[in-house]
N, C-alpha and C positions, 0 to 999 in steps of 0.2 A: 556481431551483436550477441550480446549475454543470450542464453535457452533460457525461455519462461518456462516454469514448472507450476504445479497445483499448490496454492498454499497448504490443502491436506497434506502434501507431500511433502513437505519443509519442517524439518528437527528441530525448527524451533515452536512448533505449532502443535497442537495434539487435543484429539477433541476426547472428554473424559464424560459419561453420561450425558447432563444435560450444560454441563463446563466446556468451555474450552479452557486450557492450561495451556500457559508461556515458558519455555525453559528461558534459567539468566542462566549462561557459562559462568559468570564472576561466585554465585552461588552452588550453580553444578545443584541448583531444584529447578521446581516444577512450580508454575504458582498462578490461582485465578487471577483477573486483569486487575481486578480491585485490593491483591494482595501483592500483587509483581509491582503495582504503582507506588504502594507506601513503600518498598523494597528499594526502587529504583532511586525514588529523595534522597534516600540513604547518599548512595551512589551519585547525586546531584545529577541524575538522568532524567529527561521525561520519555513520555510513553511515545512519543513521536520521532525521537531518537534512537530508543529501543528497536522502534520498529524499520526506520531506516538503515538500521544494522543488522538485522539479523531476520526482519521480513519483507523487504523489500525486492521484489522477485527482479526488477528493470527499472534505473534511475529515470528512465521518461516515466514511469508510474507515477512520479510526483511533481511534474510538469500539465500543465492545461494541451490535452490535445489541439486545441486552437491557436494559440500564440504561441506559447511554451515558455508562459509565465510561469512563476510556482503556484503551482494550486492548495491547496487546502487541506491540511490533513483533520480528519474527519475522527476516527478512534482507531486504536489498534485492529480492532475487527474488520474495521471498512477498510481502513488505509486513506489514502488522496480520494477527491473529491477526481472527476474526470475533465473537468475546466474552473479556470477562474472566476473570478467574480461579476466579469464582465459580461453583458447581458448575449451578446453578439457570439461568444463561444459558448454559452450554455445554449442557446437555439442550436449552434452547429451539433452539438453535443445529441440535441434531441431527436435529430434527425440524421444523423452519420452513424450512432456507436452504442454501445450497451458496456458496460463495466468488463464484460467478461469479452467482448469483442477486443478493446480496449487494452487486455493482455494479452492478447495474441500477437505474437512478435510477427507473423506476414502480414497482418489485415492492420495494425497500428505503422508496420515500414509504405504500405499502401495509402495511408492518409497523410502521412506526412509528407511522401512525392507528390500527390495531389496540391496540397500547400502551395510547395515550393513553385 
């Protein structure tokens, strides 16, 4: 299994006073969310793409802890939603897990053996 890291800690991420800034590689800048998006058109990219590329810390992050449907991506900031849309995984969600639990690569391989 991939090692989950802090998004703090991700080169593509950097928090600038009260900004956070996106580095694109294709540009080789820096750029707030609302200037990395017009940027990105450019490059026929959206910011959900961006971010499955290059923030995306673990491909189950954008799966429904519950079924492991695709969930929801939310904004580049948040990322995925932690279940679908389905009423039955957001309950599990309420009472299993917290976003930051949710990354953690023991206590997320724990819910899932539960699952199965």
């Amino acid at each position: 299994m991939q090692s989950i890291t802090n998004h703090i800690n991700n080169k593509f991420k950097k928090y600038s006073g009260n900004a956070t800034q996106y580095y694109l590689p294709i540009t080789k800048q820096w750029y707030t969310c609302r200037r990395l998006k017009k940027i990105l058109q450019q490059y026929n990219l959206t910011l959900q793409e961006y971010y499955d590329k290059y923030l995306l810390l673990d491909i189950n992050e954008s799966y429904c802890m519950c079924c492991k449907h695709k969930a929801t991506f939310v904004s580049i900031g948040q990322g995925y939603r932690l279940t679908c849309s389905n009423s039955s995984c957001k309950q599990y969600a309420k009472q299993h897990a917290t976003k930051q639990n949710w990354r953690n690569a023991d206590f997320r391989q724990k819910q899932l053996l539960q699952l199965n």
